[in-house]
Wavefront OBJ file of the C-alpha trace (Angstrom):
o trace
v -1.429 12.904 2.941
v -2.561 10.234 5.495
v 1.232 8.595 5.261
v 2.578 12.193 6.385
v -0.721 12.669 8.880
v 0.383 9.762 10.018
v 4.084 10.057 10.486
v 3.855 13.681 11.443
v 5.770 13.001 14.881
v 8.701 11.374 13.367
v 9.075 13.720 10.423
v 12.417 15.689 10.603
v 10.965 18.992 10.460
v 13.040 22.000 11.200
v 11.249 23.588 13.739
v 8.188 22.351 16.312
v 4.612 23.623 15.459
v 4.388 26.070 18.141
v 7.407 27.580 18.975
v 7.876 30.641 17.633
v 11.144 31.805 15.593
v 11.039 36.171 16.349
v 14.229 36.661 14.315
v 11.897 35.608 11.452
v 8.566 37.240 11.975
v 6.409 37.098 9.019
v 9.148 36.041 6.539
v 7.934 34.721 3.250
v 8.142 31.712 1.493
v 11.406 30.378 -0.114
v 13.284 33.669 0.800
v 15.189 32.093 3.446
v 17.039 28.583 3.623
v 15.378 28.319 7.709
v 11.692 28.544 6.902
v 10.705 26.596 3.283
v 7.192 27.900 3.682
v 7.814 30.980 5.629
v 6.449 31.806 8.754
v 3.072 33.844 10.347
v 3.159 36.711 12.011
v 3.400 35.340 15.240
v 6.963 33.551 13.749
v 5.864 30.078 13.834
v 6.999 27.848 10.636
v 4.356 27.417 8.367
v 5.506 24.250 6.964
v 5.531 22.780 10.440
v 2.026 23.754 11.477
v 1.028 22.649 8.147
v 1.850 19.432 8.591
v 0.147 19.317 11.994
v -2.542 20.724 11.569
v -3.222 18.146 8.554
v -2.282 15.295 11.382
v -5.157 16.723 13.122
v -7.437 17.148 10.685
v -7.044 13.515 8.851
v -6.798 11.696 12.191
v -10.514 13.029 12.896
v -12.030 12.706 10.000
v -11.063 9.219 8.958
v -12.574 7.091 12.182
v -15.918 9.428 11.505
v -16.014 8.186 7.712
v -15.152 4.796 8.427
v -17.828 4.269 10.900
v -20.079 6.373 9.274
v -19.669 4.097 6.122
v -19.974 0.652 8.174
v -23.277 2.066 9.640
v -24.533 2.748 6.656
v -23.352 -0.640 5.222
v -25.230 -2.266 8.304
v -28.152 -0.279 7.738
v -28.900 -0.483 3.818
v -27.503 -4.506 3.860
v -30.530 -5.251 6.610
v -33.006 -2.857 4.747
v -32.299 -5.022 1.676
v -32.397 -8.346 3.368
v -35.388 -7.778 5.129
v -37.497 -5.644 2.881
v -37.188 -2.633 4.967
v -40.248 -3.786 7.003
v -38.241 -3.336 10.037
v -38.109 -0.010 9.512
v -37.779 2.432 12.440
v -40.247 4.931 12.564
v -37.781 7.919 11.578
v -40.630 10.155 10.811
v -41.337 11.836 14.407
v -41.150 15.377 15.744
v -41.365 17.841 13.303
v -40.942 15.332 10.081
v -44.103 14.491 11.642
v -45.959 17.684 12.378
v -44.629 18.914 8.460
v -46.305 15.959 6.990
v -49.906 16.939 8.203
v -49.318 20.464 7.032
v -48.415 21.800 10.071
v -46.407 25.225 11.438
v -42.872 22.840 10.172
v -43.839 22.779 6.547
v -41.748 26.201 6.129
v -39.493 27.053 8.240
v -38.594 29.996 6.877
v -40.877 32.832 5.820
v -40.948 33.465 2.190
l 1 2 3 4 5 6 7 8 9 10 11 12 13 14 15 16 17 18 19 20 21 22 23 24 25 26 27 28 29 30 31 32 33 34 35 36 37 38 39 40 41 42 43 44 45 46 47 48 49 50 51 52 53 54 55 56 57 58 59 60 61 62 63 64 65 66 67 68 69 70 71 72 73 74 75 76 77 78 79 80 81 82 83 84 85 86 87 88 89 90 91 92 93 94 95 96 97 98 99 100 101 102 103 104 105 106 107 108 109 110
């Protein structure tokens, strides 16, 4: 999935995500040998906005999990070197207030 994310503009695909095909509105999948996956009802290929749209998707998503993973790597390697006495105070604002049994405790009535 990442290899075709990744290779998405280079893939010989049929048609381009957005352009629509109106001789084949709607069409189904495998019924024709133009659109392998069919098309929408606008006409666009599915197969093609498939593909981008998973370009899209994995392209996001990877940088956020990477970093998020190195942060967290940072984070829990210092806690454990140091004992977690360096600890920033993370309980404020309303962590705070629902700790002393205030108006945060439940949010929600019920």
């Amino acid at each position: 999935m990442v290899l075709a994310a990744l290779l998405a503009g280079g893939l010989p695909l049929p048609y381009a995500p957005g352009v629509p095909d109106l001789a084949h509105v709607a069409e189904a999948p495998f019924t024709s040998g133009f659109h392998w996956l069919g098309t929408d009802p606008q006409g666009r290929d599915v197969l093609s906005v498939l593909v981008f749209g998973a370009r899209t998707a994995v392209l996001l998503t990877l940088p956020a999990a990477a970093l998020s993973a190195l942060v967290g790597a940072v984070a829990g390697g210092a806690a454990g070197f140091w004992g977690n006495r360096a600890r920033v105070a993370a309980p404020t604002g309303c962590w705070r207030v629902a700790a002393d049994g205030g108006p945060c405790k439940r949010p929600y009535p019920g």
